[in-house]
Structure formats: C-alpha cells, structure tokens
C-alpha positions as CSV (number, residue, x, y, z in Angstrom):
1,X,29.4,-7.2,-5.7
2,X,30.2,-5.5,-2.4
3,X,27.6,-5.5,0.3
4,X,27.9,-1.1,0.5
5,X,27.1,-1.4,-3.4
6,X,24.1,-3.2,-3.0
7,X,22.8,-1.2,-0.5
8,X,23.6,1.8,-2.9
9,X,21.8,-0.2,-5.8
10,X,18.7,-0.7,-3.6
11,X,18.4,3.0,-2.5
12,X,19.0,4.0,-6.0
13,X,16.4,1.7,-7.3
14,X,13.7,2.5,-4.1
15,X,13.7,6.3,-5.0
16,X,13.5,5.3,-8.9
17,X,10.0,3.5,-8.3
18,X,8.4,5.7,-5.8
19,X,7.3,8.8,-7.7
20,X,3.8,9.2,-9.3
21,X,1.7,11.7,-11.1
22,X,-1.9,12.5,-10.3
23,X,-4.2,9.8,-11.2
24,X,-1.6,7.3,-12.0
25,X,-0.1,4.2,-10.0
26,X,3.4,4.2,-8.5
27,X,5.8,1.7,-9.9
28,X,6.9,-0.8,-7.8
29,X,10.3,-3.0,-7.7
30,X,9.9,-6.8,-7.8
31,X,12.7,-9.1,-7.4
32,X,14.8,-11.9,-9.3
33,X,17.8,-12.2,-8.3
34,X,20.4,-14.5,-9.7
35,X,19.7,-17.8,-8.2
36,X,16.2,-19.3,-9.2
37,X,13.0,-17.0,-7.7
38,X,9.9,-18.5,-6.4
39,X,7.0,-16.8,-8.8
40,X,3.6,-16.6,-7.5
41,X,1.2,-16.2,-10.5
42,X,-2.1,-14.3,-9.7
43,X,-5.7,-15.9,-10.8
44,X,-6.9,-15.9,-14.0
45,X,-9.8,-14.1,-12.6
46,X,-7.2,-11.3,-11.6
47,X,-5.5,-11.1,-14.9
48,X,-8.6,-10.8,-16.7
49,X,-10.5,-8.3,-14.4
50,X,-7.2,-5.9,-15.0
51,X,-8.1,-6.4,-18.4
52,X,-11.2,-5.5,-19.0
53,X,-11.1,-2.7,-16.3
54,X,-7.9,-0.7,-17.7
55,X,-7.1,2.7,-15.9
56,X,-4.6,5.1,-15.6
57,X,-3.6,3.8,-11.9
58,X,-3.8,0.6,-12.8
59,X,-1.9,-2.7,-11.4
60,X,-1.2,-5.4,-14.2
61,X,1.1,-7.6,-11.9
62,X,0.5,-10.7,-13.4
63,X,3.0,-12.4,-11.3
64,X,4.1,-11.9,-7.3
65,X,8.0,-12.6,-7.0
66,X,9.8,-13.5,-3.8
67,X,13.7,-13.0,-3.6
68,X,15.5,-15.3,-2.4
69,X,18.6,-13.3,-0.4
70,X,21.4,-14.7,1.6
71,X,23.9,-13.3,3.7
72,X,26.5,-13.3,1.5
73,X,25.2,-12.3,-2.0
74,X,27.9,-12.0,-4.4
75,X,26.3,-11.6,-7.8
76,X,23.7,-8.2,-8.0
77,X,19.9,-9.2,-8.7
78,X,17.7,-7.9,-11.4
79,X,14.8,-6.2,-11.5
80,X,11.3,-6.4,-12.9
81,X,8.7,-4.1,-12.9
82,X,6.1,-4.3,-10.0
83,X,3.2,-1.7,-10.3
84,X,1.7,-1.5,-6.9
85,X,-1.8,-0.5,-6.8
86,X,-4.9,-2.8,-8.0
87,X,-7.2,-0.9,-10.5
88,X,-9.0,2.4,-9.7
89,X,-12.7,1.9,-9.8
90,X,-13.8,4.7,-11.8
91,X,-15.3,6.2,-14.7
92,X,-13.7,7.9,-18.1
93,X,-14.4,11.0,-16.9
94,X,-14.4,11.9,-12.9
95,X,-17.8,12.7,-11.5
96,X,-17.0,15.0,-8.3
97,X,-20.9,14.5,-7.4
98,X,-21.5,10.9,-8.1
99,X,-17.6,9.8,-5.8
100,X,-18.7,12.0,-3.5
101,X,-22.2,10.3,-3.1
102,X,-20.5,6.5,-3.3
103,X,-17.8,7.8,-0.5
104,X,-21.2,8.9,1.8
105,X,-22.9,6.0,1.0
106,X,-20.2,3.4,1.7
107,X,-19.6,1.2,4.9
108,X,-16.9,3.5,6.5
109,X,-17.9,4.5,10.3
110,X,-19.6,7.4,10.0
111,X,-16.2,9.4,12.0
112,X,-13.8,9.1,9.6
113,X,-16.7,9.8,6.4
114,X,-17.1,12.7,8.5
115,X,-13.5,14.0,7.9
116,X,-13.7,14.6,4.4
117,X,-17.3,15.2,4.4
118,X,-17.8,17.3,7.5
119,X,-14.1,18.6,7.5
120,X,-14.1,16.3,10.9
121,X,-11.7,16.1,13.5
122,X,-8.8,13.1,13.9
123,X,-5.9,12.6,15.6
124,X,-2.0,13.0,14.4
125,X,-0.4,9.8,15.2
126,X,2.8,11.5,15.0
127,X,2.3,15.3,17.1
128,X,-0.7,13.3,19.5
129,X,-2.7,16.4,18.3
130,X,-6.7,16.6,17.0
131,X,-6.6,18.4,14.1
132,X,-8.5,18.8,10.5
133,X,-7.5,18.2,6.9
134,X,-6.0,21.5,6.4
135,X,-3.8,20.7,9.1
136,X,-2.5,17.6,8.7
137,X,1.5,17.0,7.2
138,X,3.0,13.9,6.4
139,X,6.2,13.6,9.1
140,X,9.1,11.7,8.2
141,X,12.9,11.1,9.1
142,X,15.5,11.6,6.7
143,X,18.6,10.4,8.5
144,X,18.9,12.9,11.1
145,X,16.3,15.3,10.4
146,X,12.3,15.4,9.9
147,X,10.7,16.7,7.2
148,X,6.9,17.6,6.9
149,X,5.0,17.8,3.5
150,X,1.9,19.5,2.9
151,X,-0.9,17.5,1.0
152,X,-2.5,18.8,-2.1
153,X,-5.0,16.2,-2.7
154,X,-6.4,13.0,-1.5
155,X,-6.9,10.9,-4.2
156,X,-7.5,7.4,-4.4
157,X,-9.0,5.2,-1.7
158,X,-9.7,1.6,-0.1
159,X,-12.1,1.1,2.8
160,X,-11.0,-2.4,4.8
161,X,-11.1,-3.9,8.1
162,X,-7.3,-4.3,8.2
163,X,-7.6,-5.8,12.1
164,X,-11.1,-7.8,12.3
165,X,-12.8,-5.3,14.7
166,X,-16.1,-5.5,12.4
167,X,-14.8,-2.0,11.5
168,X,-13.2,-0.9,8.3
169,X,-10.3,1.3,8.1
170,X,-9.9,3.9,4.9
171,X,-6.3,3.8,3.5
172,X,-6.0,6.7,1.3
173,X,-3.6,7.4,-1.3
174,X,-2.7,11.3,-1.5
175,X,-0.6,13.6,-3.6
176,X,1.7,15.8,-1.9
177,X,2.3,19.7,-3.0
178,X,5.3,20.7,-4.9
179,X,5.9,16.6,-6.0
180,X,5.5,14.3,-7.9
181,X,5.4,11.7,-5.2
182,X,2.3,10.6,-3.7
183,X,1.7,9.0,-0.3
184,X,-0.4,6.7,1.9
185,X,-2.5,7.5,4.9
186,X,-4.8,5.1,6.9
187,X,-7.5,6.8,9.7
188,X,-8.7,3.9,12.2
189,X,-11.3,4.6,14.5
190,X,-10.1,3.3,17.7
191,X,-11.7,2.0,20.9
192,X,-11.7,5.7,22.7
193,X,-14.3,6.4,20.0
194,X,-11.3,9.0,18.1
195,X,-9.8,8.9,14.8
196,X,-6.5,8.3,14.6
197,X,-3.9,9.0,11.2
198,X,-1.9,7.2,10.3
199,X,1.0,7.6,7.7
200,X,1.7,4.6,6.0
201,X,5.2,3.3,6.0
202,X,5.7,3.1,2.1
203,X,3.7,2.9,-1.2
204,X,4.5,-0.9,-2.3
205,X,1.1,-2.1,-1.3
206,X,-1.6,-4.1,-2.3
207,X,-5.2,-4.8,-0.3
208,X,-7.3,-7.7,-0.2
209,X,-10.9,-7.5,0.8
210,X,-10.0,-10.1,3.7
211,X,-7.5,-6.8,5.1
212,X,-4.0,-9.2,4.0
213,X,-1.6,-6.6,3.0
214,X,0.7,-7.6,-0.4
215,X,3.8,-5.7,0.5
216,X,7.1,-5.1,-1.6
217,X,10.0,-3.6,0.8
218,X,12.3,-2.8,-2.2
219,X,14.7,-3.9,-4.7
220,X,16.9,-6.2,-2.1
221,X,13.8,-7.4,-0.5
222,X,11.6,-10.0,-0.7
223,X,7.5,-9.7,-0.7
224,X,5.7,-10.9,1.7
225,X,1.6,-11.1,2.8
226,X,1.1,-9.2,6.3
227,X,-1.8,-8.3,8.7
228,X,-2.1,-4.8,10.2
229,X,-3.2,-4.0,14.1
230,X,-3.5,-0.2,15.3
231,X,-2.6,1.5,18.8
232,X,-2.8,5.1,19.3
233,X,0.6,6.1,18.3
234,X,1.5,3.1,15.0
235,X,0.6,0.6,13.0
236,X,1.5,-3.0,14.3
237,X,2.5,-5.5,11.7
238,X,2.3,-9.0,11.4
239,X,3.8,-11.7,8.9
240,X,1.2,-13.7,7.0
241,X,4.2,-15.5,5.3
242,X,7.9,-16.5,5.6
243,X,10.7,-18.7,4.3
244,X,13.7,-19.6,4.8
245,X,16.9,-20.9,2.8
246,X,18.3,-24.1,4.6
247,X,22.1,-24.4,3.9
248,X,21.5,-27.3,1.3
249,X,19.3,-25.1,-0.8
250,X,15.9,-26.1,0.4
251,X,13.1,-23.9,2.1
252,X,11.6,-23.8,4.8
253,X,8.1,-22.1,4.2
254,X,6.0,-20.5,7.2
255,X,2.5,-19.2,7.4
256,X,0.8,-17.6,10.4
257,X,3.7,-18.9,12.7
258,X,3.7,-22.3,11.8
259,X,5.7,-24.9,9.1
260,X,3.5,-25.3,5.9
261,X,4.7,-27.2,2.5
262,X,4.9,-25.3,-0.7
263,X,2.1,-25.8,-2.5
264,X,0.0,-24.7,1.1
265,X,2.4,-21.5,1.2
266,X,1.0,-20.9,-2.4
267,X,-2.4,-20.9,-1.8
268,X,-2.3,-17.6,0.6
269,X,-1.0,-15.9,-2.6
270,X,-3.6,-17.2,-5.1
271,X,-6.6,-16.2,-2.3
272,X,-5.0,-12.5,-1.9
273,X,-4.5,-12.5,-6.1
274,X,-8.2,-13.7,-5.8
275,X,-9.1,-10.7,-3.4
276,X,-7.6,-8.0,-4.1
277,X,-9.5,-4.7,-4.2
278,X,-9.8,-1.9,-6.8
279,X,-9.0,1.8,-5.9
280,X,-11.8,4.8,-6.0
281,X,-11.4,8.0,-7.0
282,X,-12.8,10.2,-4.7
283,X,-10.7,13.7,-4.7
284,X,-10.4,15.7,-1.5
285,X,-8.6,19.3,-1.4
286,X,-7.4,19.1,2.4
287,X,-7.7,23.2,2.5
288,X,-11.5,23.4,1.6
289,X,-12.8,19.6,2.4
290,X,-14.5,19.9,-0.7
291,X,-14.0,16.9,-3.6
292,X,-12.4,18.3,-7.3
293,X,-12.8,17.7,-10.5
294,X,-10.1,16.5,-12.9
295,X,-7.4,18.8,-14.4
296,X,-6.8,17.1,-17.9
C-alpha cells in the first residue's frame, strides 16, 4: 500500500475511535500490524478488577499492543479494539450529593477543588487569560484554522501527581456541546501559586497512580508509557519507553533513556497494568458550577 493511503487509513481510523456518549468510554485503536506485534498482557489483578467492577465507561483492555512500523511498510496493518479509559468508580445510580462530597474531600490542592466548587479562577493555557468555568473553550487547529468548542459537562475525573511535586493534578474528562465527542483537560497548580488548564492533546489515555501515562497515538502508531511535566503555557512530555527495529529484525528496547532487555522493558507495562486508576463521576455544568444528576 502507498504511504498517502496509509496516512488516509490512519486518519480515517483516528476520527472512527474518538467519539463518545455521555457516561461511556471512547474507543481506542490498538495496533497489529502484519509482521509479528509485541503484546503486553495486563495483571491478572487488572483483568479481574475490570470484572467485577463493570461500568458503562469502562476499559476491558486485556492486552497493551505495540506496532512495530518501518519506513517502508508495504502491507496495511490491522486493527484491534483499544478502549481507553480504566473503570469509572461509581455507583448504579449517580449520587450528585455524595460525588460532590468525595470530590471535596479528596487530596486535590484546595485551588483547583475550588474551581468546580467555588466556581474558582484558573488560567487558559492557550489565551494566557484567568478566567471561570463558564468561560473556558477547548482551542484547537484544524489545518489552517482554530476552532473553539463550548463544554457542556465535566464528567469523569482522575486526581494524580503527573510531575512528582507532592501535588496532584486533576485530569478531567468533559463532554463538549452539540457532540458526541468528549475531551480531556488537566488544571496544575503551578509554582506562582495559579491554576493553569490545560487541554489534553488526545483521548487515548490511561493513568497509573504512580502519574505514568499509557498512551495510544493512533492506528499507524505504536503505544508507548510517558511522564508528563507542566510550564505555564504546555504540557512537557517524556518517554518512559522505546524500541527500535535493527535491520536484522531484532530490537532494541529503551526505558528512561537507557538500553534495557526485554523481559526488563516488560515489567514497566505489568507495574502500569498493576496501577492503573479508576475514573469518578463527579458532573460539573461549567455555566452554573453546580454538579447534575443523570439523564437516563
């Protein structure tokens, strides 16, 4: 297959797997391409804990996939489905009361609880403007022009310390008005004391408690563990893991910057299988600040 094609299958295939509904996950893309895939099985712990805690955002990937691309790809890859997000921690029925209390009792700094409790004050990332809820768009480029969306509800979140400052970060997962898609948003609370908001660059994540990222760049792309690190204006990435494909079919298998062996390069996919968090419900209307009940 043509390299223009497979770009065209991969753009198909990333807008097939990033809608959602409200209060359900967002398929996610995993890859096998022709040549043999390296599969990284999750826990038994994990496989089990999805299980028993079944929901309607729910992730049930029982395995991680890494494609193996090369320059010069000549046969097109398939696909398997990848459902993104780890189970939602929450009850049959939504309780707007009790998530409300577990969100003001949790470890979040007290700034960014104050947002959605408080109707606080953060900072765009993307206009350098303090602003609340009600305000706030999610910006992004669309080839040559930038679109904003207005957000109906925030939905779903994870409270983490992505970068190790002894302070957690809340990644949110919101639905946007007049979609179907829904979105990500992470507010950090940064060493000027403000917090900042920041749009997340895609949907095809998973969290560990440890702040490792599980991320899936698409249909053409392999996943791969990261760390995040905030400044003022982005979110600064870092690889966990890497590989590379040596010219007589062997790997070369990297984590945090330096030459590991296989079964080592594993293991940092069995801990984040180990660790990874659960989603809670906790529904925020960004006009009023005030939590909702279900629509069923």
């Amino acid at each position: 297959m043509k390299r223009t094609s497979l770009i065209v299958a991969g753009i198909v295939l990333t807008l097939t797997f990033t809608g959602c509904t409200k209060g359900s996950s967002t398929s996610d893309v995993g890859n096998k391409p022709s040549e043999t895939a390296l599969t990284f099985a999750e826990t038994k712990t994990a496989a089990e804990k999805s299980t028993k805690e079944p929901s309607t955002k729910e992730a049930t990937t029982s395995e991680t996939k890494k494609e193996l691309t090369t320059e010069n790809r000549t046969e097109e890859p398939t696909t398997d489905a990848f459902v993104e997000n780890p189970t939602v921690e929450h009850t049959e029925e939504y309780n707007a009361e009790e998530a409300k209390k577990k969100f003001a009792e949790s470890d979040i700094p007290d700034s960014i609880k104050n947002i959605f409790l408080s109707d606080g004050v953060f900072v765009d990332t993307v206009t350098q403007t303090e602003m609340k809820l009600s305000e706030y768009k999610l910006y992004e480029i669309i080839f040559d022009w930038k679109r904003a969306d207005e957000i109906e509800e925030w939905n779903y979140y994870v409270a983490v310390d992505f970068d190790g400052d002894g302070k957690k970060e809340l990644f949110y997962d919101v639905k946007l008005k007049n979609s179907d898609l829904c979105q990500r948003v992470i507010f950090h609370e940064h060493s000027d004391g403000k917090v900042y908001a920041y749009r997340h660059p895609s949907v095809r994540v998973n969290v560990s408690k440890d702040g490792d990222v599980l991320a899936a760049a698409g249909a053409m792309y392999p996943d791969y563990l990261l760390r995040y690190s905030f400044d003022t204006e982005k979110i600064i990435e870092t690889e966990i893991t890497d590989y590379e494909r040596q010219d007589n079919g062997e790997y070369k298998y990297y984590a945090n910057g330096r030459e590991v062996d296989e079964a080592e390069f594993r293991t940092y996919f069995e801990h984040f299988g180990e660790n990874r968090l659960d989603w809670t419900e906790f529904r925020v209307t960004p006009d009023s600040g005030e939590n909702q009940t279900s629509k069923n």
